[in-house]
N, C-alpha and C positions, 0 to 999 in steps of 0.2 A: 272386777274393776281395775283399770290401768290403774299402775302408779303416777302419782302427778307431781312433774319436776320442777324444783323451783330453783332456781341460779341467781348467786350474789354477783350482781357486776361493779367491778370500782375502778373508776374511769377519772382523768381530769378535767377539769372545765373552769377558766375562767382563773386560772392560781388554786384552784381550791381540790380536796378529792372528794370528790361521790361517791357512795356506796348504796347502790340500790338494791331490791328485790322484786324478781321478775318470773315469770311461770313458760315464759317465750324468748328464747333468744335465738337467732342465725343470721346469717349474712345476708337476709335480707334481696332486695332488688336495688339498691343503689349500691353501685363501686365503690369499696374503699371506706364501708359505714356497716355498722353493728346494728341490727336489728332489734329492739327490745320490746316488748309488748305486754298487759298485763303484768304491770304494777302493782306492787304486793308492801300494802303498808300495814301498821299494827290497828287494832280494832279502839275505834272513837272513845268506845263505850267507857274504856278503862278509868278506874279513877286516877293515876298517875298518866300528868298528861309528859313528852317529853320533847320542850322548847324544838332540838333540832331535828326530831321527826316529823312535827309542826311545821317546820320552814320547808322542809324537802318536799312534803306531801300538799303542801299549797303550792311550791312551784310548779308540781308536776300533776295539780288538781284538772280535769279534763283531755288529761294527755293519754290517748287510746294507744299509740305508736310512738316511740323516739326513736331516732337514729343517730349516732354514738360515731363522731370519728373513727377509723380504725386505728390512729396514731395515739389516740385520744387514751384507750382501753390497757388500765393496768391487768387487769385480771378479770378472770370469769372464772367461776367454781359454782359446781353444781354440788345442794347441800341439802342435807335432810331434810330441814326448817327452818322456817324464816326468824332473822335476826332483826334488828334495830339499823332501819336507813336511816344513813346520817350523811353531812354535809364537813366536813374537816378541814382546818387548813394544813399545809404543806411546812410548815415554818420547822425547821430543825428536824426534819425525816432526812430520808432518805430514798425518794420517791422526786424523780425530774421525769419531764415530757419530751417528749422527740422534739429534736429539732424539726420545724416548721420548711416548706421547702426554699431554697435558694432563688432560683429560676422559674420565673413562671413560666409554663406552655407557653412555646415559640420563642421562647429569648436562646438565643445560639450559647449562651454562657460569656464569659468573659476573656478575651484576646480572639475572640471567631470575626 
């Protein structure tokens, strides 16, 4: 039997960092976006439930496919087993997002 790979992705979205776990990840068919598929969250059954696994795993309840700015994406690592997806804020890291772009398609820039 293959081995079966799961990859941590932690990405930004919104001020906040994401840390998901995923079994599919590549570049996908749209330009300039991350590919994610099969979402990997912890088992219901447990008796410790935990609040922000909760929030992540309803946001991303029925989500077969996401696709992940590529600006967006701090990191991907592929890892033995899967950790605890969670949702984090940014406040006193050290973790900023790419600047956003300037120019939109077709603006000449500025003095053209």
């Amino acid at each position: 039997m293959a081995p079966s790979h799961i990859y941590k992705v932690v990405f930004m979205n919104q001020g906040k960092v994401y840390e998901i776990y995923a079994r599919g990840v590549s570049h996908g068919e749209l330009f300039g976006f991350v590919q994610v598929e099969e979402l990997i969250f912890g088992e219901r059954s447990s008796v410790v439930v935990d609040p922000a696994e909760e929030r992540i795993q309803s946001e991303f309840s029925g989500v077969r496919r996401s696709y992940i700015p590529l600006h967006s994406v701090i990191r991907i690592d592929e890892v033995e087993k899967q950790g605890v997806s969670k949702i984090s804020s940014v406040e006193g890291g050290n973790v900023a997002q790419f600047p956003m772009p300037v120019y939109t398609p077709g603006d000449p820039g500025p003095g053209k």
